[in-house]
C-alpha positions as CSV (number, residue, x, y, z in Angstrom):
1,X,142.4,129.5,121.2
2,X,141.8,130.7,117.8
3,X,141.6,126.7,116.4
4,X,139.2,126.0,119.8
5,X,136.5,128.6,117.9
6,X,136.7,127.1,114.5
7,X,136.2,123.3,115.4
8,X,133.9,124.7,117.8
9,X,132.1,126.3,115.0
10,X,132.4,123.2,112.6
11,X,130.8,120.8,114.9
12,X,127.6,123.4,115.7
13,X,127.3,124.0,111.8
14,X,127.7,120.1,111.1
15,X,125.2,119.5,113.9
16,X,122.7,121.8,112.7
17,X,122.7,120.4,109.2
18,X,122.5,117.0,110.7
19,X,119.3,117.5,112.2
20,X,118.1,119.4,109.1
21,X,119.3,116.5,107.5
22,X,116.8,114.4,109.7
23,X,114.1,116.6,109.7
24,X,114.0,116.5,105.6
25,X,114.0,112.4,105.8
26,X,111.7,111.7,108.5
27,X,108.7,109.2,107.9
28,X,105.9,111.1,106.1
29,X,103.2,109.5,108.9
30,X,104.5,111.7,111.5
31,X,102.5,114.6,111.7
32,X,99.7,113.3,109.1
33,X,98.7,110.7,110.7
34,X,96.0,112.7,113.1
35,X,94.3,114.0,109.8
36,X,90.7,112.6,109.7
37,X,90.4,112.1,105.7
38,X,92.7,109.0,106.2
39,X,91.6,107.0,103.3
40,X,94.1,103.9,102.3
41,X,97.2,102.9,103.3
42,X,100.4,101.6,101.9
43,X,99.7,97.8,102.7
44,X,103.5,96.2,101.6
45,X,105.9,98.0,99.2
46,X,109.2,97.4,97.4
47,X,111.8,100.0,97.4
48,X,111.6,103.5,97.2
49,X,107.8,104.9,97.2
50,X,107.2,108.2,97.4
51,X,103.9,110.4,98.3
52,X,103.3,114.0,97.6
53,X,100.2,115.5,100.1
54,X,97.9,118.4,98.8
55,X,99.3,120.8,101.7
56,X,103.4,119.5,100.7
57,X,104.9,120.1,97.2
58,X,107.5,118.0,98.2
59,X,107.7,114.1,97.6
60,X,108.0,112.4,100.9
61,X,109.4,108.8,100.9
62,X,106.4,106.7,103.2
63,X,106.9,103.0,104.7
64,X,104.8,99.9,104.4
65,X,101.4,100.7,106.8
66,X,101.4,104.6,106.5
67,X,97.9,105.9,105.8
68,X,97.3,107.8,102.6
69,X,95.2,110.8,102.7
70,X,92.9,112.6,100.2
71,X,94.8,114.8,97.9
72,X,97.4,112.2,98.3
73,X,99.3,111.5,94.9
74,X,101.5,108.1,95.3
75,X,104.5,107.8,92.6
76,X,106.9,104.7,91.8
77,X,109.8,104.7,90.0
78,X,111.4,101.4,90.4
79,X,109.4,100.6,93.1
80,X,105.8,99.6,94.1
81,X,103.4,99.2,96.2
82,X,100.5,97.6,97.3
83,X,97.4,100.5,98.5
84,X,94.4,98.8,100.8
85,X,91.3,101.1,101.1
86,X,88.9,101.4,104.0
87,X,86.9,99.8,102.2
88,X,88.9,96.8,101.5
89,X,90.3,96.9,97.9
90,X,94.0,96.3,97.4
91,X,95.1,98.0,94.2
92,X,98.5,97.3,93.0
93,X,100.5,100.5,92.1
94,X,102.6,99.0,89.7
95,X,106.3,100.7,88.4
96,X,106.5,103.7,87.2
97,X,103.1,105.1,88.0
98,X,101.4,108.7,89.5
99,X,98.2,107.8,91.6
100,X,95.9,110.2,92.4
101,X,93.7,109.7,96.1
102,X,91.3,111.4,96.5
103,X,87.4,111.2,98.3
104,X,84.3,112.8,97.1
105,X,81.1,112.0,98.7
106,X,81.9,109.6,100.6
107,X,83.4,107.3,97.8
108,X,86.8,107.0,97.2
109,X,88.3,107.7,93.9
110,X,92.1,106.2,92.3
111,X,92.4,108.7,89.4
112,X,95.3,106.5,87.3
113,X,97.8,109.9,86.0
114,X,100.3,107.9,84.3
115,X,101.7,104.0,84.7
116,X,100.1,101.0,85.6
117,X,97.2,99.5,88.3
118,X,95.9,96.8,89.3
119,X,92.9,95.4,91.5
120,X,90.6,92.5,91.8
121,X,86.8,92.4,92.8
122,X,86.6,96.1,92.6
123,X,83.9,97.6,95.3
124,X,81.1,99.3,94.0
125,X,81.7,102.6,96.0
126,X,85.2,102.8,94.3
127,X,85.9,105.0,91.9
128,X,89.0,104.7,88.8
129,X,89.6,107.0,86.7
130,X,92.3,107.9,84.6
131,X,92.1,111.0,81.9
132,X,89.3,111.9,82.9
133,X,87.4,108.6,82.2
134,X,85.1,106.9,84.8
135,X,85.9,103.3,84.9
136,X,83.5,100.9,86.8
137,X,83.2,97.0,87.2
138,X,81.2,96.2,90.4
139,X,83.1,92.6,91.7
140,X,85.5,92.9,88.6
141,X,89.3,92.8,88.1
142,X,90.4,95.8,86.9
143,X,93.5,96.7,84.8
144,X,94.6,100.1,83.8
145,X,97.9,101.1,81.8
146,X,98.4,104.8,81.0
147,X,101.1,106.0,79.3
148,X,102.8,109.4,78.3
149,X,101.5,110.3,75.4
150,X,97.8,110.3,77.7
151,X,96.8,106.7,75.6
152,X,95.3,104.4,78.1
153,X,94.5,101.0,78.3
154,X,91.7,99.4,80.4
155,X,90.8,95.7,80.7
156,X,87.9,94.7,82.7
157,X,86.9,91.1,83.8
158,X,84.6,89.3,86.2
């Protein structure tokens, strides 16, 4: 009887940390996805990319198609990801990189932290900015690298 108790114990303590298990891994769009600030979403992406919401301090792993939100900071590692706005623009969230979402006024703003983006014909209601540097190029490509150390690098073309 006394052997009965303790597998019967094991099994309800490995079943509760199973489901706490799945409740820490489940897809970030779950609950977020009736928010109204939805902004961008992940359009494709390549391994493991992770999104940190501004009422979660925890780094949620997202899937290809879940919406991004404002307040939303995206990181890769050895990953990336391709982000579509509502209005259109696909920015590619290269390696390594910390990307800020976020709206104001209607426009939306990618605010570059650290790493590496890229977009082509920019919109004119999107905003970049990365150390607290506007960048604008109405219909341009725009390329902006940002490393560590807070250098940056910004190439703009039409």
């Amino acid at each position: 009887m006394k052997s009965f108790l303790i597998f019967l114990a094991l099994v309800i303590v490995g079943g509760a940390g199973y489901l706490l298990y799945l409740d820490f891994n489940k897809p970030a769009t779950s609950v977020q996805t009736q928010r109204p600030d939805v902004m961008a979403m992940v359009d494709t992406k390549e391994n493991d990319v992770r999104r940190q919401s501004s009422d979660n301090p925890t780094w949620e792993s997202i899937e290809a198609l879940s919406p991004l939100f404002s307040g939303d900071v995206l990181r890769t590692q050895k990953s990336s990801a391709h982000v579509k706005t509502n209005e259109g623009l696909i920015v590619q969230v290269r390696e390594n990189t910390l990307l800020g979402l976020t709206k104001s006024a209607g426009a939306p703003t990618l605010d570059l932290k650290v790493g590496d983006i890229f977009s082509q014909s920019v919109t004119p209601s999107t905003l970049m900015t990365t150390r607290g540097a506007l960048i604008r190029g109405e219909m341009a490509d725009i390329h902006v690298t940002t490393d560590v150390n807070g250098k940056s690098h910004v190439e703009i073309s039409k």
